[in-house]
Backbone bond lengths (Angstrom), bond angles and torsions (degrees), N, CA, C in turn:
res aa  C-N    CA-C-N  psi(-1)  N-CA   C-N-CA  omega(-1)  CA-C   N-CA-C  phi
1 X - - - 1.460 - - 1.524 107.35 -
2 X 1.336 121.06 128.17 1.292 129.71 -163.77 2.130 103.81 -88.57
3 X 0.744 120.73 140.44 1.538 125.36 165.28 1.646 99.13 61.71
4 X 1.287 120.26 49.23 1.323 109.58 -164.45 2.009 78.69 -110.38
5 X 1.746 91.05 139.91 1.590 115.33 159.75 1.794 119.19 -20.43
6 X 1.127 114.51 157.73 1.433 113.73 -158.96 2.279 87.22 -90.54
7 X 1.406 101.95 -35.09 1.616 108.67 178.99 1.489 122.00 -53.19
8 X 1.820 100.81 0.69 2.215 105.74 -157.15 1.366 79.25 -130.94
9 X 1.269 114.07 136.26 1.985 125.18 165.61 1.594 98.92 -124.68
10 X 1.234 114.17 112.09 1.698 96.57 169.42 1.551 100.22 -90.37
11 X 1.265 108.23 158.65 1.735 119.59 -155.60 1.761 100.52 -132.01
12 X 1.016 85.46 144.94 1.949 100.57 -164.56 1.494 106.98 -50.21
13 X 1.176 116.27 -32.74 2.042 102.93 154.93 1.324 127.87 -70.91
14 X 1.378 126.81 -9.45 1.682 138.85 144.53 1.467 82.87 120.60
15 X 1.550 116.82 22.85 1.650 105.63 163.77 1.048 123.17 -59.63
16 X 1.766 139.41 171.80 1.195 128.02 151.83 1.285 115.75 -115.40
17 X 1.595 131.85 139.30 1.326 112.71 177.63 1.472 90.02 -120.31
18 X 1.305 90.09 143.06 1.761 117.32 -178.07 1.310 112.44 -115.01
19 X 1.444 117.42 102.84 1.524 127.04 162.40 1.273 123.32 -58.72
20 X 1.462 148.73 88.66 1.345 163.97 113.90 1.759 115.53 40.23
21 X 1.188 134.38 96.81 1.213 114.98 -178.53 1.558 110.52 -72.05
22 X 1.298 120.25 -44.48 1.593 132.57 163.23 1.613 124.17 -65.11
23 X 1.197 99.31 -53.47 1.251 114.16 -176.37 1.586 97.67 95.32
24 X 1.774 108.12 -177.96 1.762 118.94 -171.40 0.993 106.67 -143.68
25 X 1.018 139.43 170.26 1.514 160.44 136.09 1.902 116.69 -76.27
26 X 1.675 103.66 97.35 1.554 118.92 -165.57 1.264 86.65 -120.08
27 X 1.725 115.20 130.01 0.913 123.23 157.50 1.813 119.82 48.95
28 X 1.419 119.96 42.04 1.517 112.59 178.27 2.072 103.62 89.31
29 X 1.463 112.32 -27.98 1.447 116.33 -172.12 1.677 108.64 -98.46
30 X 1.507 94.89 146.37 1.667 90.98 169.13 1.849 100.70 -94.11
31 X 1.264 135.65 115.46 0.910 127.92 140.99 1.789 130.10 -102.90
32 X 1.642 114.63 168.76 1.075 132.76 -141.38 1.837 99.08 -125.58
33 X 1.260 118.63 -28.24 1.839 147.68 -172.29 1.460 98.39 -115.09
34 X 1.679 99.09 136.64 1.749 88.32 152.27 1.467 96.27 -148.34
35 X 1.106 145.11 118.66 1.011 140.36 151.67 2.047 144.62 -43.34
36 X 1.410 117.32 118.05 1.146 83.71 -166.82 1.950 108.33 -126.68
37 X 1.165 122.81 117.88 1.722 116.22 -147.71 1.788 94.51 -75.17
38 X 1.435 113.18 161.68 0.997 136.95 -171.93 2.061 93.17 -43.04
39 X 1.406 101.29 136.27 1.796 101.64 167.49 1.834 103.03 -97.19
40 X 1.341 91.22 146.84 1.576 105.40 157.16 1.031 116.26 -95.88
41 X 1.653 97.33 166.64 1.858 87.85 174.90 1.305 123.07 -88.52
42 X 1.491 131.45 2.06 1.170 113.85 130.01 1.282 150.02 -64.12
43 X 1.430 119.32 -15.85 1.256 131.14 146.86 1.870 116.30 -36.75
44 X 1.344 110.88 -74.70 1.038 127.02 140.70 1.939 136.62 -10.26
45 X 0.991 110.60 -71.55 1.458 122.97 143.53 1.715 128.76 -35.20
46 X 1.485 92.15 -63.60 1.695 95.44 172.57 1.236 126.38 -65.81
47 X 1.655 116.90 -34.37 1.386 120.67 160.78 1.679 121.56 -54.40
48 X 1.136 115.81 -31.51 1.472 125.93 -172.24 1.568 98.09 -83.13
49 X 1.634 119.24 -61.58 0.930 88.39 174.86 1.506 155.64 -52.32
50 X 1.470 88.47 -49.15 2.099 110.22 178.16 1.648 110.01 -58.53
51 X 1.542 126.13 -7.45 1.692 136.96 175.77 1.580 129.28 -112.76
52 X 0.944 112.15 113.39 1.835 119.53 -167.07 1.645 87.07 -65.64
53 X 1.242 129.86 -49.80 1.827 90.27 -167.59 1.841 92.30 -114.49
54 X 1.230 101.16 -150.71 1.760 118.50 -174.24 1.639 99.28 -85.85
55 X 0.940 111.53 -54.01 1.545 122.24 -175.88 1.793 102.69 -38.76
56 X 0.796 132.23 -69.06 1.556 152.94 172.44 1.385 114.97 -51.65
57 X 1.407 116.92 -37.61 1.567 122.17 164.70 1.473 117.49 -53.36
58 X 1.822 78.81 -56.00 1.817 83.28 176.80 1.697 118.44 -56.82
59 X 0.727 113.09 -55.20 1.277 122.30 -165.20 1.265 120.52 -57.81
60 X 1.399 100.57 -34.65 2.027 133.36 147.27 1.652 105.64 -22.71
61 X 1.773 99.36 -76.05 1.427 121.88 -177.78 1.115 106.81 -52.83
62 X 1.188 145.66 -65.56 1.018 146.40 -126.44 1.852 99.48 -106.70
63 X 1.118 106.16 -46.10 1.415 104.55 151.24 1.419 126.49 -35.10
64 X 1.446 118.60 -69.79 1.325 134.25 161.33 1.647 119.60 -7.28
65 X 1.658 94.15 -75.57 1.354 111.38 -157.08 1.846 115.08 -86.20
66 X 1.450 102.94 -0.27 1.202 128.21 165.53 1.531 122.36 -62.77
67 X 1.721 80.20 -61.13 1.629 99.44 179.70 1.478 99.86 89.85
68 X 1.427 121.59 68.28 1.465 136.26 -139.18 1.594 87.31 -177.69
69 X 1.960 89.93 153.77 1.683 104.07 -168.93 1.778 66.40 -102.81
70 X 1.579 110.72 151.09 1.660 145.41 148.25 1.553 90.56 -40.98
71 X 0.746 165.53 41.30 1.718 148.39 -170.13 1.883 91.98 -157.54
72 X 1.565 123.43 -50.95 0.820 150.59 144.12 1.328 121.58 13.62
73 X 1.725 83.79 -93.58 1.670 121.47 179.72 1.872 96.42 -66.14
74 X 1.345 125.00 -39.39 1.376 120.30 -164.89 1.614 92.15 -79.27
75 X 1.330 153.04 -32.01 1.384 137.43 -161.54 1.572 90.45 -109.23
76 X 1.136 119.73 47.84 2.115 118.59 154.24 1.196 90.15 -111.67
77 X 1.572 100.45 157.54 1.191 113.66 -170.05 1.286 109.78 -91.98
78 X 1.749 127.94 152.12 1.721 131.45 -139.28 1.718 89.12 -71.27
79 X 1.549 150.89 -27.93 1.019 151.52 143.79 1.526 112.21 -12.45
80 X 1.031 98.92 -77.26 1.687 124.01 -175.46 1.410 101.32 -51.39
81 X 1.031 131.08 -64.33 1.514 164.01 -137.81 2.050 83.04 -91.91
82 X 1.110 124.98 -3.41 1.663 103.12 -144.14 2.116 70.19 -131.09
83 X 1.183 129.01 -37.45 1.384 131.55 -165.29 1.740 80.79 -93.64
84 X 1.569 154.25 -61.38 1.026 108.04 -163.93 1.798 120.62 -70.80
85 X 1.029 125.24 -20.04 1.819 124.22 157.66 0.917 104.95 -59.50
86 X 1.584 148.13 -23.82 1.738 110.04 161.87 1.421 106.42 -84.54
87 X 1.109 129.50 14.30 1.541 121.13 171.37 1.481 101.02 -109.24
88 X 1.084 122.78 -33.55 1.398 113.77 159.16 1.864 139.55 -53.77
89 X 1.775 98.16 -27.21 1.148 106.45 168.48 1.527 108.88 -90.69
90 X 1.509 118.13 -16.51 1.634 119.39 172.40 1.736 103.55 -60.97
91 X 1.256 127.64 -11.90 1.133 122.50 172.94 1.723 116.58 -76.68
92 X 0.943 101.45 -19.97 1.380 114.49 -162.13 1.856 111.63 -100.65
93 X 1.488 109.90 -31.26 1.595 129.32 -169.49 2.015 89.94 -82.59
């Protein structure tokens, strides 16, 4: 990904790791990183399907590829929440 933020590293398996301005509460841990591995388009697909609007897909995806409960990804703060969608669209550029 070309001109991408100093907070996004894409990683030689086409992961992205996303540095946290807040950080979260994952699983019992405070982390600060979350990594999220390349999506397929079934990845993609399944999120769209199992969610009535876009909002919920995403959050689906991005949940997903985290390796993160949807509940998760929805209690980071809109900061947090705002740097993993540009790594999500770095999938796409």
């Amino acid at each position: 990904m070309d001109n991408q933020p100093d907070y996004i590293t894409e990683n030689a398996d086409g992961s992205m790791t996303v540095t946290l301005l807040r950080g979260a509460e994952i699983s019992g841990a405070f982390i600060k990183v979350l990594t999220l591995r390349e999506p397929t388009v079934a990845d993609q697909v399944a999120a769209q399907k199992s969610n009535k609007n876009a909002a919920d897909a995403e959050v689906a995806l991005i949940a997903n590829l985290a390796q993160i409960a949807p509940a998760e990804v929805q209690a980071l703060k809109l900061r947090d929440y705002k740097r993993l969608q540009e790594a999500l669209v770095g999938f796409t550029a």
